[in-house]
C-alpha positions as a Markdown table, in Angstrom:
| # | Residue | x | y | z |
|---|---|---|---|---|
| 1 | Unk | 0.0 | 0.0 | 0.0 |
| 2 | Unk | 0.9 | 3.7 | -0.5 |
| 3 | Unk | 2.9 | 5.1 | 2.3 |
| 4 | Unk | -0.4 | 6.9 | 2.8 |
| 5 | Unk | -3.0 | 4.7 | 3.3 |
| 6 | Unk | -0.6 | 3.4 | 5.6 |
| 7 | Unk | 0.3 | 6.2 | 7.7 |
| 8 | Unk | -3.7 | 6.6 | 7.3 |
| 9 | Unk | -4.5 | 3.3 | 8.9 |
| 10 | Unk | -2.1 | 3.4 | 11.4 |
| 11 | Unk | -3.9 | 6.7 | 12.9 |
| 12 | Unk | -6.9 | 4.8 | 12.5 |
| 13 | Unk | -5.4 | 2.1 | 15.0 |
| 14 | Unk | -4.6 | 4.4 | 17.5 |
| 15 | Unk | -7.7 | 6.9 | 17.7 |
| 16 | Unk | -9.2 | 3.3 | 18.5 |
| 17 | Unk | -7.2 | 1.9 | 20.7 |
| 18 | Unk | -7.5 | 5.6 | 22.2 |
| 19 | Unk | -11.1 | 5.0 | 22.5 |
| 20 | Unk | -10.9 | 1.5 | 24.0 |
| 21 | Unk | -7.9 | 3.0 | 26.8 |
| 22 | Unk | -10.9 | 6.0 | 27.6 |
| 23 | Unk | -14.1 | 4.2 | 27.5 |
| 24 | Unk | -13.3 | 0.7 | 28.6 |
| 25 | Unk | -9.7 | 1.0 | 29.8 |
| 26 | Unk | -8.6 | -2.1 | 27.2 |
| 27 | Unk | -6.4 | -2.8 | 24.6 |
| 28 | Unk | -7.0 | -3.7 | 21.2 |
| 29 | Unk | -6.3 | -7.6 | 21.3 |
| 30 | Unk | -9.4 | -7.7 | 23.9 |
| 31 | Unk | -12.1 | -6.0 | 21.5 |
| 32 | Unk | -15.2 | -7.4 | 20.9 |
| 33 | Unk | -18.3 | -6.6 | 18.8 |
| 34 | Unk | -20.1 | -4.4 | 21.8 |
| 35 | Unk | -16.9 | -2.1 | 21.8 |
| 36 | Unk | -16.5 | -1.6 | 18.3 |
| 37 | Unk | -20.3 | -0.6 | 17.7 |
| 38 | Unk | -20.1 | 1.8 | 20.5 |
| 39 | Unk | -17.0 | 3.5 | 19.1 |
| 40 | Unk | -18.6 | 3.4 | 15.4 |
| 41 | Unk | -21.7 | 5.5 | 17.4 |
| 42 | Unk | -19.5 | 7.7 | 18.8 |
| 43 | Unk | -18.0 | 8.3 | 15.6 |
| 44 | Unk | -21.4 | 9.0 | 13.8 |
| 45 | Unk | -22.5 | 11.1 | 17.0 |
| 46 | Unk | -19.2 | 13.2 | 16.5 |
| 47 | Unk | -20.8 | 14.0 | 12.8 |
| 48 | Unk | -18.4 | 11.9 | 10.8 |
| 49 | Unk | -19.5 | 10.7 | 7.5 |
| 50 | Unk | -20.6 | 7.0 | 6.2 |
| 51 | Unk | -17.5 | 6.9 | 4.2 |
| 52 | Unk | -14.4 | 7.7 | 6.5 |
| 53 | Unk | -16.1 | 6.0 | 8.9 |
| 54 | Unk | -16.1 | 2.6 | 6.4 |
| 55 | Unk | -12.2 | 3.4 | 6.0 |
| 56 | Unk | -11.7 | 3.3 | 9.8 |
| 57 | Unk | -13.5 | -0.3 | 9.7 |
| 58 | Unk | -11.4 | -1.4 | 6.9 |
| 59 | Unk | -8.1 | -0.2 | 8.5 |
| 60 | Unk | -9.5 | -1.9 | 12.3 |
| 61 | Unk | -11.0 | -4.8 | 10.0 |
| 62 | Unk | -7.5 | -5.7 | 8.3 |
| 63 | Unk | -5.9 | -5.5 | 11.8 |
| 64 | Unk | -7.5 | -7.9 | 13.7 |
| 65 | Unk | -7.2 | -10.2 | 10.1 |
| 66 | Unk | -3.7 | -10.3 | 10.6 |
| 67 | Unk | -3.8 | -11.0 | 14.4 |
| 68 | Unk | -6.5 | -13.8 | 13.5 |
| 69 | Unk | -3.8 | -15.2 | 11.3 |
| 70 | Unk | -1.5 | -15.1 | 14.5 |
| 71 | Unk | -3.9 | -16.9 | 16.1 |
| 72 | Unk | -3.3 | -14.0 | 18.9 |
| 73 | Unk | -7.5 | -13.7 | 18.3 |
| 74 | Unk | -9.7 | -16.2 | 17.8 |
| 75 | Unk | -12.6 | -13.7 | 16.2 |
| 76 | Unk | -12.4 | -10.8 | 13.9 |
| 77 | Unk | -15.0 | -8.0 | 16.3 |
| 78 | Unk | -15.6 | -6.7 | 13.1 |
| 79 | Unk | -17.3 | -9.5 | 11.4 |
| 80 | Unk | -21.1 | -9.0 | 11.0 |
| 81 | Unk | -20.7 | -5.5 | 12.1 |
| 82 | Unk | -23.3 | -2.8 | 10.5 |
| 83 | Unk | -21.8 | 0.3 | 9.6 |
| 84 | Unk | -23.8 | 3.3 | 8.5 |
| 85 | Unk | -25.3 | 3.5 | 4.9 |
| 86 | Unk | -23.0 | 5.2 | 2.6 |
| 87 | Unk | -25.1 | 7.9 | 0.6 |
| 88 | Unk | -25.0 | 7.3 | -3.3 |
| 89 | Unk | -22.6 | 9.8 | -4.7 |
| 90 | Unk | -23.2 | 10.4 | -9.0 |
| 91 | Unk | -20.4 | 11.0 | -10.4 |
| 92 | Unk | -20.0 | 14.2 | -12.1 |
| 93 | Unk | -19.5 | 14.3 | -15.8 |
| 94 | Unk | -18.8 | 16.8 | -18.8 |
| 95 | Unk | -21.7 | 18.3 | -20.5 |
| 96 | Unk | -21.6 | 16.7 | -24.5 |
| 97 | Unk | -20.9 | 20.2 | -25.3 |
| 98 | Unk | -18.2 | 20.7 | -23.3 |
| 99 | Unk | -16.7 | 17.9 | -24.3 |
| 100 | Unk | -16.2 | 18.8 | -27.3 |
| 101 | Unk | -14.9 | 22.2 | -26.9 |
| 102 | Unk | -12.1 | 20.0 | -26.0 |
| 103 | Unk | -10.7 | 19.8 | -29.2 |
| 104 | Unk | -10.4 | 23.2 | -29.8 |
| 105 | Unk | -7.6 | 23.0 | -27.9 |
| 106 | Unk | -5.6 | 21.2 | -30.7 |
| 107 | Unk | -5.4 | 24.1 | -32.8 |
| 108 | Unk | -3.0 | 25.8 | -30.4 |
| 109 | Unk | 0.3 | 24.4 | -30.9 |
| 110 | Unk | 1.0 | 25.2 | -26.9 |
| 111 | Unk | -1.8 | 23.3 | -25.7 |
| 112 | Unk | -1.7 | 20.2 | -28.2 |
| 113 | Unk | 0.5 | 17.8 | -25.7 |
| 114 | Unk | -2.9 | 18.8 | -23.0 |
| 115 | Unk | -5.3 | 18.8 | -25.6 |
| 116 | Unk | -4.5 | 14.8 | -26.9 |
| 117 | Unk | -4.5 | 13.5 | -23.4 |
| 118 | Unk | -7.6 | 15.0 | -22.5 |
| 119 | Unk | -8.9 | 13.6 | -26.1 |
| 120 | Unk | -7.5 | 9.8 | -24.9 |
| 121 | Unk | -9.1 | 10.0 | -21.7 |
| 122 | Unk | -12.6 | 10.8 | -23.5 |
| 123 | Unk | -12.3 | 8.5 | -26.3 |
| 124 | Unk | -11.3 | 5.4 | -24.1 |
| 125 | Unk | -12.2 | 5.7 | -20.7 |
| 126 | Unk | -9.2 | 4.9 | -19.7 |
| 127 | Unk | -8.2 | 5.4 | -15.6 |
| 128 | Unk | -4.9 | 8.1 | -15.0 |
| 129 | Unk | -3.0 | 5.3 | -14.2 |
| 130 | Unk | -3.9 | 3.0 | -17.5 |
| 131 | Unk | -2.6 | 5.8 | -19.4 |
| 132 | Unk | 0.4 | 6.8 | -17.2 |
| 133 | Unk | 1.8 | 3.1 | -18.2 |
| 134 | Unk | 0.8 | 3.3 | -21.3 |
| 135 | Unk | 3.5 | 2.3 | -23.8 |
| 136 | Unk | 4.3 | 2.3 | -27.6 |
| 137 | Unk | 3.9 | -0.9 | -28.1 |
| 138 | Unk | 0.2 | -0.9 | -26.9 |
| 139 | Unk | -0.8 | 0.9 | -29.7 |
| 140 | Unk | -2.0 | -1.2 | -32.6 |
| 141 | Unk | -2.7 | 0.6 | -35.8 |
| 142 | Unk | -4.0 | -2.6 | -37.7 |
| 143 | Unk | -6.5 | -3.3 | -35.5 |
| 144 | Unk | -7.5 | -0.1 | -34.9 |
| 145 | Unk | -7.5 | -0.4 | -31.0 |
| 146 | Unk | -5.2 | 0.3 | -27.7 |
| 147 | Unk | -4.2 | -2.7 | -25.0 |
| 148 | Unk | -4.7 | -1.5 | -21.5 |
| 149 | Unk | -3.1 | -3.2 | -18.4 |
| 150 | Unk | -5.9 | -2.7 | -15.4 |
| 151 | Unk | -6.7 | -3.4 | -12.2 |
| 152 | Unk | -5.2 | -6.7 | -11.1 |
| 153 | Unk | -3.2 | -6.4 | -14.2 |
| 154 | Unk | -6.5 | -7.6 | -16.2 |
| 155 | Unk | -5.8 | -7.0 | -19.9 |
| 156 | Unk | -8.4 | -5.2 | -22.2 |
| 157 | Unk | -8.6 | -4.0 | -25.6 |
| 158 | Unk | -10.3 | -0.4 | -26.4 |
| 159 | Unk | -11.1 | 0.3 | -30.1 |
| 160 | Unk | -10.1 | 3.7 | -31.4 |
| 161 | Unk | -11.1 | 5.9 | -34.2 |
| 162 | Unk | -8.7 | 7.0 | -37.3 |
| 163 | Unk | -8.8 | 10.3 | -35.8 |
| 164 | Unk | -7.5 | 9.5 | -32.5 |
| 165 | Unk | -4.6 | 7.1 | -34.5 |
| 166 | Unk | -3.6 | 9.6 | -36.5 |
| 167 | Unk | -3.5 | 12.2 | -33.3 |
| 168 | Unk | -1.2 | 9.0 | -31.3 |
| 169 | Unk | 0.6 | 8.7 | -34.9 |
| 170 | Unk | 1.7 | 12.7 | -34.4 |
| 171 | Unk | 2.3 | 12.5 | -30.8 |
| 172 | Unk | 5.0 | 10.0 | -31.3 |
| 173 | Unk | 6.7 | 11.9 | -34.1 |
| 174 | Unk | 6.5 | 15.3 | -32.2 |
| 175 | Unk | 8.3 | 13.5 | -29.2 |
| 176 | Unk | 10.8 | 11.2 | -30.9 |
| 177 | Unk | 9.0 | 7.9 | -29.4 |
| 178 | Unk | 10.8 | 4.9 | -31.5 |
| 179 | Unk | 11.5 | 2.3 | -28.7 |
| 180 | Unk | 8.4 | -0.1 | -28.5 |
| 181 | Unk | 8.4 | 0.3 | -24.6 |
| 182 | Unk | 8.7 | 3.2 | -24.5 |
| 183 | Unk | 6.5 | 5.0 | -22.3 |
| 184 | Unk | 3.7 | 7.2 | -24.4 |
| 185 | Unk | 4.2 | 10.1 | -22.1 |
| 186 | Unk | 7.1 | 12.1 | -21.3 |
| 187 | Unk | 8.2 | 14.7 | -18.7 |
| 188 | Unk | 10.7 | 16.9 | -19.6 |
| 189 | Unk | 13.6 | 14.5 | -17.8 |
| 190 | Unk | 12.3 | 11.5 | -20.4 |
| 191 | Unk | 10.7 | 9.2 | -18.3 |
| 192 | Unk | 6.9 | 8.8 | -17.5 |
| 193 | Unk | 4.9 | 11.1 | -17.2 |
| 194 | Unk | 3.6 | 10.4 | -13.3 |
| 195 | Unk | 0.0 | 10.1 | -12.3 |
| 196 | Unk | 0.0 | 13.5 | -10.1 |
| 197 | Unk | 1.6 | 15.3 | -13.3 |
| 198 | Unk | -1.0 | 14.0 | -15.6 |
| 199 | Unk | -3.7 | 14.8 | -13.3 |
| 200 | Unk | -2.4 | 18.3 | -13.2 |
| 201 | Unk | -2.5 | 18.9 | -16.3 |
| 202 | Unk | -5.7 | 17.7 | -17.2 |
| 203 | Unk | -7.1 | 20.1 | -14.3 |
| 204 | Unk | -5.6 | 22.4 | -15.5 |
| 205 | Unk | -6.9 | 21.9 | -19.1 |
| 206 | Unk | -10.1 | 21.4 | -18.0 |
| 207 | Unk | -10.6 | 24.9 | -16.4 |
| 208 | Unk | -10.4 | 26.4 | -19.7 |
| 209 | Unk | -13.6 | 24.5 | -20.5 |
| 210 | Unk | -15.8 | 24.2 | -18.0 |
| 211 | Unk | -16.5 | 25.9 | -14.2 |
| 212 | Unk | -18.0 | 22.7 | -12.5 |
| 213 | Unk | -15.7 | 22.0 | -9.3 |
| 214 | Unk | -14.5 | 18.4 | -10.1 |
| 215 | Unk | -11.4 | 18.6 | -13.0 |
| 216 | Unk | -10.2 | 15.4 | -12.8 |
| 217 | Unk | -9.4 | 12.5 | -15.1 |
| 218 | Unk | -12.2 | 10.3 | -13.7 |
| 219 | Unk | -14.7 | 12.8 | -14.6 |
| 220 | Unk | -12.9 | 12.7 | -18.5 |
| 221 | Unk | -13.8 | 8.4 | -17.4 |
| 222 | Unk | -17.2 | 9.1 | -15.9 |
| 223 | Unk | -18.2 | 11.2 | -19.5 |
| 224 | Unk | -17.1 | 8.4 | -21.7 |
| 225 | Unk | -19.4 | 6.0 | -19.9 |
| 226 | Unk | -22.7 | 8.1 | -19.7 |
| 227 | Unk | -22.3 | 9.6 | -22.9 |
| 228 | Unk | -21.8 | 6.3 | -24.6 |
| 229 | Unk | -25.1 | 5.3 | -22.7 |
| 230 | Unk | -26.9 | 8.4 | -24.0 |
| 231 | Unk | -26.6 | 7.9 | -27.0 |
| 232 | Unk | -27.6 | 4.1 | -26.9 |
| 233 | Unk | -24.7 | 2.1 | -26.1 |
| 234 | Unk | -25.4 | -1.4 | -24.3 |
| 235 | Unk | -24.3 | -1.3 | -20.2 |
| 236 | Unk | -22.3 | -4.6 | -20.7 |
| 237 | Unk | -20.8 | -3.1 | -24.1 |
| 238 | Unk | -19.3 | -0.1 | -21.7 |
| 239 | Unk | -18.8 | -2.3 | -18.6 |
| 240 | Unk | -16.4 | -4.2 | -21.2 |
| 241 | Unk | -14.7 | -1.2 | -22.3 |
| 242 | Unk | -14.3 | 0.6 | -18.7 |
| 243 | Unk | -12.9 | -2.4 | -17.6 |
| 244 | Unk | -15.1 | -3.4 | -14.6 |
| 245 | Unk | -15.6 | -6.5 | -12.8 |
| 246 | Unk | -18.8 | -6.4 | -12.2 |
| 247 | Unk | -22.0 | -4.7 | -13.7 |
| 248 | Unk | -23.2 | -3.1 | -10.3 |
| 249 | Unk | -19.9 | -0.9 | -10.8 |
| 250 | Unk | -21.5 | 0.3 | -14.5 |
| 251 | Unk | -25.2 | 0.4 | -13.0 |
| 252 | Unk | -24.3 | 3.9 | -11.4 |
| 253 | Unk | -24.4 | 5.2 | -15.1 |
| 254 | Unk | -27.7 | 4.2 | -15.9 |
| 255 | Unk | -28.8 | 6.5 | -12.5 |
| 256 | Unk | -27.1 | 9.1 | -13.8 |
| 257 | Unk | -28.7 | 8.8 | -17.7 |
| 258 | Unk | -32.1 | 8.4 | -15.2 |
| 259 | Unk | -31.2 | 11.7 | -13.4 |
| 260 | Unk | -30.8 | 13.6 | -16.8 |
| 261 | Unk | -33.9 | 12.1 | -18.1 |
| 262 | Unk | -35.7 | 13.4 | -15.0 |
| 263 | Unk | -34.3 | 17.1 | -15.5 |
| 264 | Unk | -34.9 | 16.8 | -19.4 |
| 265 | Unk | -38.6 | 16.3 | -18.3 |
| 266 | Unk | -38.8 | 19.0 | -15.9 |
| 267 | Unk | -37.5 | 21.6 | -18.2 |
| 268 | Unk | -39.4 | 20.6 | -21.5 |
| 269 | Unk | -42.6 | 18.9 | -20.3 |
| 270 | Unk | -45.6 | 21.2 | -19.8 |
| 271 | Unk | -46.3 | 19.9 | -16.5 |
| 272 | Unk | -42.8 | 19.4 | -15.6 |
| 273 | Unk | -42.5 | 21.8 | -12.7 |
């Protein structure tokens, strides 16, 4: 894990065992179910939300895992245990319109580099750190399509257009790119192009199109999907190209098509409002 999520964890573990030392005067390897219910209602009576609160069981959850495995516990306390409903978040997307103004971009010479990532990330779907790794060699011009390397290093193929070929086609001849692995993107040092850079600069970018708060790659991701829907794609067709496991993890398009249906109603219907 990311030195992060582990220093994240770790203060998890201790606000806990802080709790148990104050409430109950215990230490962790003598929790059971009562005490971590009561510390996940003091948690939601202090006004923390469903989701960190789902983090702090996952961090307490993989501890006592590991001291199960010690056989130091004989139960994980956290088996079976209810935590608080986590609200349904839709993602936010790009309005159609907005995405396009995208390619305006390409006709400044400046903002071209920007301009063809932000066009990749629309036209594939692809997650920041698919196309941080991706490399020349992943590009196949024959079949018309990119290999991507995903989660649990599941392979998938994503078809692309002629445009978007010919755009990949200049990209490597702008930047010299003739080694197969090489990687696609480049800082200015040569190597890959890092996930925090990319997602800078498609920030960035994406300030010069829209003023919605979220910038991110993922909302680039999150367009691609509910566009493809709107304009009659299959779910399992984009779960396919997304790259997810399961269809529950597409399913939150299809609210988000039924949430843009609702508010095309409301502002065209007669008796919409």
């Amino acid at each position: 894990m990311s030195r992060h999520t582990v220093s994240a964890y770790l203060n998890d573990l201790i606000s806990f065992q802080d709790y148990l030392n104050i409430t109950f005067e215990l230490e962790l390897q003598h929790t059971n179910a009562i005490h971590v219910r009561s510390w996940i209602a003091a948690l939601m009576h202090d006004g923390m939300n469903a989701r960190s609160i789902h983090r702090k069981c996952s961090a307490l959850s993989a501890y006592f895992k590991q001291l199960q495995k010690n056989k130091i516990i004989q139960i994980n306390p956290l088996k079976g245990i209810s935590k608080p409903k986590i609200p349904k978040r839709l993602p936010e997307v790009l309005q159609e319109q907005h995405a396009s103004n995208m390619y305006t971009l390409l006709q400044d010479h400046e903002t071209m580099h920007i301009a063809f990532i932000l066009q990749l990330f629309y036209e594939t779907g692809m997650r920041v750190s698919e196309l941080a790794q991706l490399q020349l060699r992943d590009i196949d011009h024959s079949m018309k399509q990119i290999k991507v390397i995903g989660k649990r290093n599941k392979t998938r193929y994503i078809p692309v257009t002629d445009d978007m070929l010919k755009a990949i086609h200049l990209h490597v001849q702008e930047h010299g790119i003739t080694d197969a692995n090489s990687p696609l993107f480049l800082n200015k040092k040569g190597t890959a192009l890092g996930r925090r850079q990319i997602y800078d600069l498609v920030n960035k970018a994406l300030g010069l199109i829209t003023t919605q708060k979220k910038k991110s790659p993922h909302v680039l991701r999150h367009s691609f999907a509910t566009h493809l829907l709107n304009n009659g794609a299959g779910l399992n067709h984009v779960k396919e190209l997304l790259g997810h496991s399961s269809l529950s993890a597409t399913q939150v398009y299809t609210h988000l098509n039924s949430e843009r249906l609702k508010a095309i109603h409301k502002q065209l219907h007669p008796r919409g409002n």
